[in-house]
C-alpha positions as CSV (number, residue, x, y, z in Angstrom):
1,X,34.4,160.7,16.3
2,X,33.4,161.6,19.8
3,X,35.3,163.1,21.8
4,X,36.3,160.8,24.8
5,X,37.3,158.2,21.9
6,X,39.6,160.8,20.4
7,X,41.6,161.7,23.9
8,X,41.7,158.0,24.4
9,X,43.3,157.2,20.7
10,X,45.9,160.1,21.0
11,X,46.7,159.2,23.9
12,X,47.1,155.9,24.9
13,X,47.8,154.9,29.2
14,X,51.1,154.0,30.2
15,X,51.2,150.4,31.3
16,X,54.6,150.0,33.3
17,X,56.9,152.4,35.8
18,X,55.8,153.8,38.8
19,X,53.1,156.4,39.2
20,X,55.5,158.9,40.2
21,X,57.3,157.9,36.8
22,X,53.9,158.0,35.0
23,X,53.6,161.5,36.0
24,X,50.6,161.0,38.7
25,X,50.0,163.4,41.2
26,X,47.3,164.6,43.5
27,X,44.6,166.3,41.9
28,X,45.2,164.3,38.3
29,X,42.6,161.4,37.8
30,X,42.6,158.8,34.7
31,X,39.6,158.9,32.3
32,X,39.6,155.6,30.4
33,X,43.3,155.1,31.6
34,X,45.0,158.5,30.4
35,X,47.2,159.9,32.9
36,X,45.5,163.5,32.4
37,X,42.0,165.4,34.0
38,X,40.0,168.2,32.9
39,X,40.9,171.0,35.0
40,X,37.5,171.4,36.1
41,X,37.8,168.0,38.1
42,X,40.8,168.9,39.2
43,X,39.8,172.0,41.0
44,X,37.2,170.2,42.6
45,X,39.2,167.7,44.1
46,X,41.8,170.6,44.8
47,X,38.8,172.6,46.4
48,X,37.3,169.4,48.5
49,X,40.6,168.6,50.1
50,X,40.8,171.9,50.9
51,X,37.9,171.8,52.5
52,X,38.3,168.9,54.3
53,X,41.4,170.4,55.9
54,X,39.8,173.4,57.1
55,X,36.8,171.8,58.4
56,X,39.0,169.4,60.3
57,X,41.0,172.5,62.0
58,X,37.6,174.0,62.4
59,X,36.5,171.3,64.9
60,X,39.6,171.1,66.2
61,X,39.9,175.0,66.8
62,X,36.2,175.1,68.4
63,X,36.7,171.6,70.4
64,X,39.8,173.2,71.7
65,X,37.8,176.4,72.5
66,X,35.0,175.0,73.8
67,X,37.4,172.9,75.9
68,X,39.3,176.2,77.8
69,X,35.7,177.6,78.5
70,X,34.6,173.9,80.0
71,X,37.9,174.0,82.3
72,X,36.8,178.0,83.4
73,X,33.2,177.2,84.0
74,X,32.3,173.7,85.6
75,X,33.2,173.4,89.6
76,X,33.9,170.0,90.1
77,X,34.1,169.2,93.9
78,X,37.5,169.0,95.5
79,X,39.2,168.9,91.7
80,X,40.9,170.9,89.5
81,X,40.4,170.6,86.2
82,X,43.3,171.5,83.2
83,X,43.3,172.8,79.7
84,X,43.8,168.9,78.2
85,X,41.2,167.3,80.6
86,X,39.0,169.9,79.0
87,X,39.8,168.6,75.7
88,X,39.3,165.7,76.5
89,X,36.1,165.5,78.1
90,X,34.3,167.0,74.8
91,X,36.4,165.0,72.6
92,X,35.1,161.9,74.8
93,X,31.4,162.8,74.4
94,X,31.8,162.8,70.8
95,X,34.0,159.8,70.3
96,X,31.8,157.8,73.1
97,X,35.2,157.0,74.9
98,X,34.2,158.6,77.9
99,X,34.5,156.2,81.4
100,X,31.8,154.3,82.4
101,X,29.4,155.8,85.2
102,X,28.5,154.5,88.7
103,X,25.8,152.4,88.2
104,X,25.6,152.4,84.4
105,X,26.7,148.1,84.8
106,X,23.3,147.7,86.4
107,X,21.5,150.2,83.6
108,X,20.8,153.0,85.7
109,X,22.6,156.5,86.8
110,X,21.0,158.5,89.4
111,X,22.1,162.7,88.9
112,X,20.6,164.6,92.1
113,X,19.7,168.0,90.7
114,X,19.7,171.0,92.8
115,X,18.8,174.4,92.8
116,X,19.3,177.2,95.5
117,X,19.1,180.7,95.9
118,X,22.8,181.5,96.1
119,X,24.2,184.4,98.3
120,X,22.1,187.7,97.2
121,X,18.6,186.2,97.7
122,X,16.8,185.0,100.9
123,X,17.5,181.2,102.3
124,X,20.6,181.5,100.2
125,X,21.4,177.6,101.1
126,X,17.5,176.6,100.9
127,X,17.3,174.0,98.1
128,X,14.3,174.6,97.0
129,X,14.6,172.3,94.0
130,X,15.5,168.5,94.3
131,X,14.7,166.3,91.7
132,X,16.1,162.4,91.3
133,X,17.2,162.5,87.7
134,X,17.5,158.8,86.6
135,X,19.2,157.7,83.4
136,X,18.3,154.2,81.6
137,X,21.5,153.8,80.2
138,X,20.4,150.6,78.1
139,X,17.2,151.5,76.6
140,X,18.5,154.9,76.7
141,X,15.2,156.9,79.0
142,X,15.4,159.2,81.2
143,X,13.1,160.4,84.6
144,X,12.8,162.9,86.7
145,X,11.2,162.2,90.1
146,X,10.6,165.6,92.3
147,X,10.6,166.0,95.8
148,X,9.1,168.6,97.9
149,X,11.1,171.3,99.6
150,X,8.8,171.2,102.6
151,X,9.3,167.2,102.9
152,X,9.9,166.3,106.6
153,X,13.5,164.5,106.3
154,X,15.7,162.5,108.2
155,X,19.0,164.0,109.3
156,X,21.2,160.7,108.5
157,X,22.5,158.9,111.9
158,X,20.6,161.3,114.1
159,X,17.4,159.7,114.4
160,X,16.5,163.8,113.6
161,X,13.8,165.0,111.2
162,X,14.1,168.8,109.6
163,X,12.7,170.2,105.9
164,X,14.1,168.4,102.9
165,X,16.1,171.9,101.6
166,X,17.2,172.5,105.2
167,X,19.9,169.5,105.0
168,X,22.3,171.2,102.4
169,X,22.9,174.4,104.8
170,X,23.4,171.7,107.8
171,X,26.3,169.8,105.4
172,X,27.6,173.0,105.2
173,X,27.7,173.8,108.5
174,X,29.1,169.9,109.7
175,X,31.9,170.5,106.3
176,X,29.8,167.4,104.9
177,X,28.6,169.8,101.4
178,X,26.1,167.4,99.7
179,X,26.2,164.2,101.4
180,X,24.0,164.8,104.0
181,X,21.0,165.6,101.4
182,X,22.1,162.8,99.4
183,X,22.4,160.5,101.8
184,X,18.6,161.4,103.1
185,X,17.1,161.1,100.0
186,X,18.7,158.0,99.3
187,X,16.8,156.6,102.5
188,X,13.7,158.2,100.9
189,X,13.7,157.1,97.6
190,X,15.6,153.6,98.6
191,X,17.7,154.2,95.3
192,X,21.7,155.4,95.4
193,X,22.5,158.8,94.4
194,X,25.5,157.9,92.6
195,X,26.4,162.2,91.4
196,X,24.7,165.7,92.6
197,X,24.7,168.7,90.5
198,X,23.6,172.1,91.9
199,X,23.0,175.9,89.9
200,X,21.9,178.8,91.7
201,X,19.5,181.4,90.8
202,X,21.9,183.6,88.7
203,X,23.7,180.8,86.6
204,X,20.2,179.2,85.8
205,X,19.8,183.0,84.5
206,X,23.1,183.4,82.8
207,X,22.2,179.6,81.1
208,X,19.0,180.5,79.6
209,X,20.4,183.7,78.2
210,X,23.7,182.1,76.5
211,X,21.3,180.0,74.7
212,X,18.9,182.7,73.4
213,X,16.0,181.7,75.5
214,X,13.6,178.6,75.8
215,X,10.1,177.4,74.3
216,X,7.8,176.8,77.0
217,X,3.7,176.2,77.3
218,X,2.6,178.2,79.4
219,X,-0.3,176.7,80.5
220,X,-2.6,179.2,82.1
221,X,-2.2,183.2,83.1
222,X,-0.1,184.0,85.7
223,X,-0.2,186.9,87.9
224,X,1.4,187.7,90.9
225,X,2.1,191.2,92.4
226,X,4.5,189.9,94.9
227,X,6.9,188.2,93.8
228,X,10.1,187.8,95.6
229,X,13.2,189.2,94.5
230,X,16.8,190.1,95.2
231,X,17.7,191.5,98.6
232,X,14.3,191.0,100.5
233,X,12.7,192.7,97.5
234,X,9.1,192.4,96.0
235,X,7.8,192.9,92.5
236,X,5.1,191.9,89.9
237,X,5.2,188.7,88.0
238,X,3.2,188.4,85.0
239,X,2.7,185.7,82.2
240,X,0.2,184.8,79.7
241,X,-1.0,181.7,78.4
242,X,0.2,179.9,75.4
243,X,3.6,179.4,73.8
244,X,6.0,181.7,75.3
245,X,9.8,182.4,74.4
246,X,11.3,182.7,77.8
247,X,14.5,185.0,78.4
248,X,16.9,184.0,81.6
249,X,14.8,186.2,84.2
250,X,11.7,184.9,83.0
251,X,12.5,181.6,83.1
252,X,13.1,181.9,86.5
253,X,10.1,184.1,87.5
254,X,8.5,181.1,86.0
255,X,10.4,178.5,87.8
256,X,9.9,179.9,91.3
257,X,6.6,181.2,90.9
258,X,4.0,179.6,93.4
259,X,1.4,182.4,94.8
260,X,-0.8,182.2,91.7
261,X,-0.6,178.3,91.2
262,X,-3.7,176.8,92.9
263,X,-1.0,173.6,93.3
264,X,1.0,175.8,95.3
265,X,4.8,174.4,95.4
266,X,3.7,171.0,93.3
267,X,2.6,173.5,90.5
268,X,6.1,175.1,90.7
269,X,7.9,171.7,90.3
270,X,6.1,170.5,87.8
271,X,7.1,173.7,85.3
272,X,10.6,173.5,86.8
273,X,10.3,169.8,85.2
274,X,9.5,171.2,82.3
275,X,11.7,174.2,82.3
276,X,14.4,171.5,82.3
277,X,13.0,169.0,78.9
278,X,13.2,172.7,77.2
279,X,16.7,173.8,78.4
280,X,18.1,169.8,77.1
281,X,15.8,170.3,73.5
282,X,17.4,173.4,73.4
283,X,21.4,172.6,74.1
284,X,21.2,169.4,71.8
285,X,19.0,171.7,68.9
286,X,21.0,171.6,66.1
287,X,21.5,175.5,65.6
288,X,23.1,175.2,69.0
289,X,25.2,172.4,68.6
290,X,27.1,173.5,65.5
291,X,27.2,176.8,66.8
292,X,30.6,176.7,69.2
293,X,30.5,179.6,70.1
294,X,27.0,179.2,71.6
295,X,28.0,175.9,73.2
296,X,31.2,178.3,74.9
297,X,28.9,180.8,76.0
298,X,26.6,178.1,78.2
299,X,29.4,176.3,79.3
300,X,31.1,180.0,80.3
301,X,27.7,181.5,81.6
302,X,27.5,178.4,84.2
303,X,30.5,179.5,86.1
304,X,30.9,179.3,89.8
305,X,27.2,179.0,90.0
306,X,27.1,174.8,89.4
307,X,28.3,172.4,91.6
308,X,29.0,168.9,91.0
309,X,30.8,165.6,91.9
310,X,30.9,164.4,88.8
311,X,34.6,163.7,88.3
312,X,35.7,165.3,84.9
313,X,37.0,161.8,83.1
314,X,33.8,160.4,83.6
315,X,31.6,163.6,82.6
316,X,32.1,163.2,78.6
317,X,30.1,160.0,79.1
318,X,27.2,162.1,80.6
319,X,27.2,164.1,77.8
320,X,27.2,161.5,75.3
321,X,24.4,160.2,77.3
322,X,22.3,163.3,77.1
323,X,22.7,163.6,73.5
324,X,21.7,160.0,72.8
325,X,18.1,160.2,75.4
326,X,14.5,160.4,74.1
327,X,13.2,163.7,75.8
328,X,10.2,163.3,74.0
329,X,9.7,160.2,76.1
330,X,10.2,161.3,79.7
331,X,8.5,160.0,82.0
332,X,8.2,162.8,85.2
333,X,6.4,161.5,89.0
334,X,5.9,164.7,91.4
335,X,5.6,163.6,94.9
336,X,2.5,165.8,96.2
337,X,-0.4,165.9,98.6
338,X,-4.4,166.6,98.8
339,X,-5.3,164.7,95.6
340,X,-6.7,161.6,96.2
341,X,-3.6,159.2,94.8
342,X,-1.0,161.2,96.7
343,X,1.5,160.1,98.5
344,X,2.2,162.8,101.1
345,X,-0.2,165.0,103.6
346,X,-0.2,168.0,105.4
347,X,1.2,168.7,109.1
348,X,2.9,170.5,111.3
349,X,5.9,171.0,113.9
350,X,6.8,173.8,116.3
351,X,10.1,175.9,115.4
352,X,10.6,178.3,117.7
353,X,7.5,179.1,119.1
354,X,5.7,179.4,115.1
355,X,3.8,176.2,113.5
356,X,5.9,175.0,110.5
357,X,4.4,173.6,107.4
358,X,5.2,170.3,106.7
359,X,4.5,167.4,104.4
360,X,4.6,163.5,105.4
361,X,4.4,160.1,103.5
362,X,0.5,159.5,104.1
363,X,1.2,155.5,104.9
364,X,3.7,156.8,108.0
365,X,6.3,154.6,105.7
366,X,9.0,155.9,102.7
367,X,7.3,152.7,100.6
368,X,5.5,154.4,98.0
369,X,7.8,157.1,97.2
370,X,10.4,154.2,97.0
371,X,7.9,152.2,94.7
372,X,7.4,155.3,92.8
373,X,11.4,155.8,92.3
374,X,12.1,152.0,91.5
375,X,9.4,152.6,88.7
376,X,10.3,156.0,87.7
377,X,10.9,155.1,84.1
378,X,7.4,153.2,83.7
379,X,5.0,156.5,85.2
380,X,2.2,155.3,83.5
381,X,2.5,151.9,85.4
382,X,0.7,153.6,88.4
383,X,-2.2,154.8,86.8
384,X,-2.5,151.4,84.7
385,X,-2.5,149.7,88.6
386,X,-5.3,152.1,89.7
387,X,-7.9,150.8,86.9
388,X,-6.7,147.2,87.3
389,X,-7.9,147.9,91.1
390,X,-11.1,149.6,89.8
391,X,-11.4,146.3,87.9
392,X,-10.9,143.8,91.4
393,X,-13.0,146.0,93.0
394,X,-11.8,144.1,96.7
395,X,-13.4,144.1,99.4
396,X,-11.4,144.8,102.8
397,X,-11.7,144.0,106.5
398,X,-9.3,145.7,109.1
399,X,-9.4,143.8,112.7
400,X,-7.9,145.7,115.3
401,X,-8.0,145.2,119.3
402,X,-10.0,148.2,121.3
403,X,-6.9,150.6,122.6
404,X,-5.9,151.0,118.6
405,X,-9.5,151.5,117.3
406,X,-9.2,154.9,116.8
407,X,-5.7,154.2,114.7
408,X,-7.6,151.6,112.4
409,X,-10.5,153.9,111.9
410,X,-8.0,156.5,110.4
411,X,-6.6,153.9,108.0
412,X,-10.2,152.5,106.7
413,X,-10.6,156.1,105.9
414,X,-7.4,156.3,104.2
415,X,-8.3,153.2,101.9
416,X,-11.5,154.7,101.7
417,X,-10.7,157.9,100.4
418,X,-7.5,157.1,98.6
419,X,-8.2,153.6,96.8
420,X,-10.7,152.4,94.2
421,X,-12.5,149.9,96.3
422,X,-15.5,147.9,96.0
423,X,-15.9,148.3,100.7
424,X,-13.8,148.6,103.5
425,X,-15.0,148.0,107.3
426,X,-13.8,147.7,110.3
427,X,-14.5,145.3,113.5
428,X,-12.5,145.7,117.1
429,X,-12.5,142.6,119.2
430,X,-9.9,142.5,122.6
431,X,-9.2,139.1,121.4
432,X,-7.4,140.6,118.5
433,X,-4.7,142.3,121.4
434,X,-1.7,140.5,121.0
435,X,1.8,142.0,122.0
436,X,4.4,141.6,119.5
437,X,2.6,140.8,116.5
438,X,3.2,142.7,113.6
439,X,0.8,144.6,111.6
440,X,-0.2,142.4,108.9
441,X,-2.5,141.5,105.6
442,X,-4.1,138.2,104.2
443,X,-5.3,137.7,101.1
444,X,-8.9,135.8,101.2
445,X,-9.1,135.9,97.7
446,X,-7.6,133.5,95.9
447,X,-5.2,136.2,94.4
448,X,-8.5,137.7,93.4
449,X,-6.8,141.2,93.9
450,X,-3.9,141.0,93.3
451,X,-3.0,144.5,92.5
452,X,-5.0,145.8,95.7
453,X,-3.2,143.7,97.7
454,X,0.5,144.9,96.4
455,X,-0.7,148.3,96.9
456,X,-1.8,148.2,100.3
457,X,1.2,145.7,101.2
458,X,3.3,148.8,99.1
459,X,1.2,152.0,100.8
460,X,1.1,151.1,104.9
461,X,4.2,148.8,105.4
462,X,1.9,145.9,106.0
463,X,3.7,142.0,106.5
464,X,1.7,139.1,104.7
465,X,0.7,136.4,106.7
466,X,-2.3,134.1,108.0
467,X,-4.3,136.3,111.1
468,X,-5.5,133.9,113.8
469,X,-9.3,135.5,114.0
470,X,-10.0,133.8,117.0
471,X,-13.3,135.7,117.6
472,X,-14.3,134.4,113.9
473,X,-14.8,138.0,112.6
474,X,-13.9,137.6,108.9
475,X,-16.8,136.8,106.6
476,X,-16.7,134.6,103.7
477,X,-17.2,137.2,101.3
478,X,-14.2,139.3,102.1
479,X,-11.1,139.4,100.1
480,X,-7.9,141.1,101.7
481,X,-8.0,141.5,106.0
482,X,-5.7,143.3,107.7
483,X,-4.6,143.2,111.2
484,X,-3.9,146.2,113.0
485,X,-2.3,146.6,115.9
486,X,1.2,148.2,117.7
487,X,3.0,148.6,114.7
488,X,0.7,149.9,112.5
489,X,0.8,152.8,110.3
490,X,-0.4,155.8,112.5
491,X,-1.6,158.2,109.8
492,X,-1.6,162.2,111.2
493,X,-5.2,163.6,111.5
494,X,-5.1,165.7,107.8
495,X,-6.4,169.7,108.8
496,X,-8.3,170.8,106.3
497,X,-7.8,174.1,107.4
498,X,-4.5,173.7,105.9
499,X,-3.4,175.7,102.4
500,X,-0.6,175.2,100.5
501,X,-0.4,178.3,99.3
502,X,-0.3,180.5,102.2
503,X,2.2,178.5,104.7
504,X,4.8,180.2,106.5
505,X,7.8,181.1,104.0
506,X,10.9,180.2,106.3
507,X,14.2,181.7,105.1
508,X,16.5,179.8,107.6
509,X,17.0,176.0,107.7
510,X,14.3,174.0,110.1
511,X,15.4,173.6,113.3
512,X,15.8,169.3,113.7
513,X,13.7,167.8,115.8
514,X,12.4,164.2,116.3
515,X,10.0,162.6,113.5
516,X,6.6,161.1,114.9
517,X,4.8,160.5,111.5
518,X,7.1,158.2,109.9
519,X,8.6,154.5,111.0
């Protein structure tokens, strides 16, 4: 007889009583209704409870851990933050019971991300990284727009212009901290900053380090025998192509770099761009996320050296949100100058007797870069509007009176140079001076180019509307004609003289001074 059919025979399962009466207990399961188990089952249900239990005071142990280290590193502005809110906030990125975010109801978050020297290296308050980080909290994407350190700013409520990294050290100095910067590229990028978050040069250090290093592409040699270090110091930087495995100091090196990047400072924010998709991969690996006491050692190596508004019951919900984004499908814009699509151009202002390097929206308007940030998460939407323009292929005609010739010959060589354009001219006529009018652009067409005309409406802050060409210069064959006059875009003269690479390296904020390049 086999042997289940013998247990069950000799012993037949109790039908009535209680299972305490029946002699159940934990660990004992019934095989074809006895009340007994095989003692190998019942060490391994002995041995998986068991486990469960210490797993669960595991996690509990190390969320508890992880939350003292949180409360010890993280400075969150104008708050203190205890032991339990600690707790909390990691339990809350897990859990996803974190509090909602500003501006997560209408499906985006806007992080300002800066970097700065901090107090042993030159231009300690310079921030000489600014990037719009922008989370889609809905179809869960992220972007990162960059913005030039050298971008000519406005000083909010001055009517003042100075260097975009010079407005931090002036908050400091007017007991403002941030909001002067945020509130300036706010106006730039037309979208709200809703949180800031700022490391310096030794915490971005101390981060790379506590997570054993990053996997970058290093995409071509670099060499530079004078690079700037600590305490007005100098030394050689060096890097070769390929896949490298970057320690803290490296990483850096790598960030700051610019004197051996024909791009100059664009070259440098685009690898600080990627710098940053390496440093998330890296956090949310899974080696490092089951690791606590890695996860303690980041949070601990960031220290006094970040910054942030963030208040701490809603920063589990940034976390949770970080976890749950795509970084293979970021979508990155650097603002730049000298290529052909760019969006800024070269000048210059006077501080204190020296010529200061400075960069300007080529259209003498914040449009673009604003277009650019209200489509930040759809980057490839720009280049797909550049071959539908190809395609239209319009054909343009600017009017403009005699005493703003010379302004209208600088913007038909603008569209010229900049846009993919089948012919632009220009024709001057006094009866085309008329006071009060604004600068404006009709489409001929038929909405035969559409795209062109979006762009150039987009590009020189131009009004639509129907121009009175009295002298009957517009021919029949032209598509889109603009009218220029007063309040048209006055686009600086660009000097080709000019390098990125070798401007003046100012260690002091810019002294403010009034903008003429933008309106």
């Amino acid at each position: 007889m086999p042997y289940y059919k013998e247990k069950i025979r000799n012993h037949p399962p109790a039908t009535t009583g209680p299972l305490s009466a029946r002699g159940f207990s934990l660990g004992q399961a019934e095989l074809g209704g006895s009340e007994r188990t095989t003692p190998r089952l019942r060490r391994f249900l002995q041995l998986f409870i068991a486990s469960a239990i210490g797993l669960s005071l595991v996690l509990g142990i190390a969320t508890i851990f992880i939350g003292t280290r949180f409360t010890q590193s993280l400075h969150f502005e104008n708050r203190d933050l205890s032991f339990l809110s600690g707790i909390r906030i990691i339990g809350d990125s897990f859990l996803g019971t974190g509090t909602a975010l500003r501006g997560e109801t209408a499906g985006r978050v806007n992080i300002l991300l800066l970097g700065r020297a901090g107090e042993k290296y030159p231009g300690r308050n310079l921030t000489d990284t600014i990037m719009l980080l922008s989370l889609d909290t809905e179809k869960k994407l992220v972007g990162l727009l960059s913005l030039p350190r050298d971008l000519f700013a406005p000083i909010p409520g001055t009517g003042l212009s100075t260097k975009l990294n010079s407005l931090y050290q002036i908050g400091l100095n007017e007991d403002d901290g941030a909001e002067i910067l945020r509130e300036s590229v706010a106006e730039i990028t037309g979208q709200p900053i809703h949180y800031y978050a700022m490391i310096d040069f030794d915490g971005f250090e101390r981060m790379i380090d506590a997570l054993g290093g990053i996997q970058v592409e290093v995409m071509r040699d670099i060499y530079d025998p004078r690079y700037p270090g600590k305490n007005y110091s100098y030394e050689t930087f060096e890097l070769k192509k390929g896949w490298q495995r970057l320690d803290g100091k490296t990483a850096l090196k790598y960030a700051r770099e610019r004197h051996d990047d024909p791009e100059g400072d664009f070259g440098r924010t685009k690898r600080q761009q990627q710098i940053m998709q390496a440093v998330r991969d890296q956090v949310w690996s899974i080696p490092t996320f089951l690791n606590p006491f890695t996860l303690s050692g980041f949070l601990e190596s960031l220290g006094e050296s970040v910054t942030t508004d963030i208040p701490p019951e809603e920063f589990g919900r940034v976390i949770e949100l970080a976890r749950s984004i795509d970084t293979k499908n970021v979508s990155t814009i650097v603002i730049d100058a000298w290529k052909k699509e760019s969006l800024l151009r070269v000048s210059h202002v006077e501080n204190g007797g020296v010529r200061a390097f400075i960069l300007v929206p080529r259209s003498g308007t914040w449009s673009e870069i604003r277009d650019a940030a209200e489509h930040l998460f759809e980057a490839n939407t720009l280049e797909m509007k550049r071959e539908a323009m190809k395609k239209e292929s319009a054909r343009i005609l600017v009017l403009a009176a005699p005493r703003y010739r010379a302004n209208a010959e600088a913007l038909v060589a603008d569209i010229r140079e900049t846009f993919p354009i089948a012919s632009v001219k220009l024709q001057s006529n006094s009866d085309l001076d008329r006071v009060g009018e604004a600068a404006m652009i009709q489409d001929k067409s038929g909405v035969r180019a559409p795209y062109t005309l979006d762009t150039l409406i987009a590009r020189y802050g131009l009004a639509v509307g129907d121009i009175r060409d009295t002298a009957g210069l517009t021919r029949d064959d032209t598509d889109l004609v603009i009218l220029y006059n007063q309040s048209g875009p006055v686009l600086p003269t660009l000097d080709r003289t000019d390098t990125l690479i070798g401007e003046t390296d100012f260690q002091e904020p810019l002294a403010p001074q009034k903008n003429p390049y933008t309106r």
